[in-house]
Steps between C-alpha positions, in 0.01 A plus 500: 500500500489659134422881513400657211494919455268694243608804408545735212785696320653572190683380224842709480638304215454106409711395808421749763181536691430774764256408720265724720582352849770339625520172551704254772588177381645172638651417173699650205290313270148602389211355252379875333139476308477842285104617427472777309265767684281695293380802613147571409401862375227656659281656264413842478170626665291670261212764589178350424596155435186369676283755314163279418577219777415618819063563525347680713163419630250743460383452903861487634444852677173354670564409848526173627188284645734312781605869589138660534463514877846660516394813291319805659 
């Protein structure tokens, strides 16, 4: 049975890789895929992005019809 391990690391220099975990093989040799991870930037909140996109009904302080036999 072939196993096959996903992890992550770093390149140290074009013939050494440091992985994150280790890793216990059966056999010296290995098959290595290297993918590139890019790490997306968050963007930075701004105050009042949303200004002119969020409405307000003029009724939404009315209560509630379903709620009606609830209220004093």
């Amino acid at each position: 049975m072939i196993s096959a391990y996903v992890t992550t690391g770093e390149l140290l220099n074009k013939n050494t890789v440091k992985l994150d975990e280790k890793i216990t093989l059966n056999s010296n040799k290995v098959k290595i895929i290297i993918e590139p991870i890019i790490e997306e930037k968050k963007k930075k909140r701004q105050f009042g992005c949303l200004k002119g996109k969020i409405i307000m009904k003029s009724d939404f302080n009315n209560p509630l019809e379903e709620f009606r036999e609830y209220m004093p």
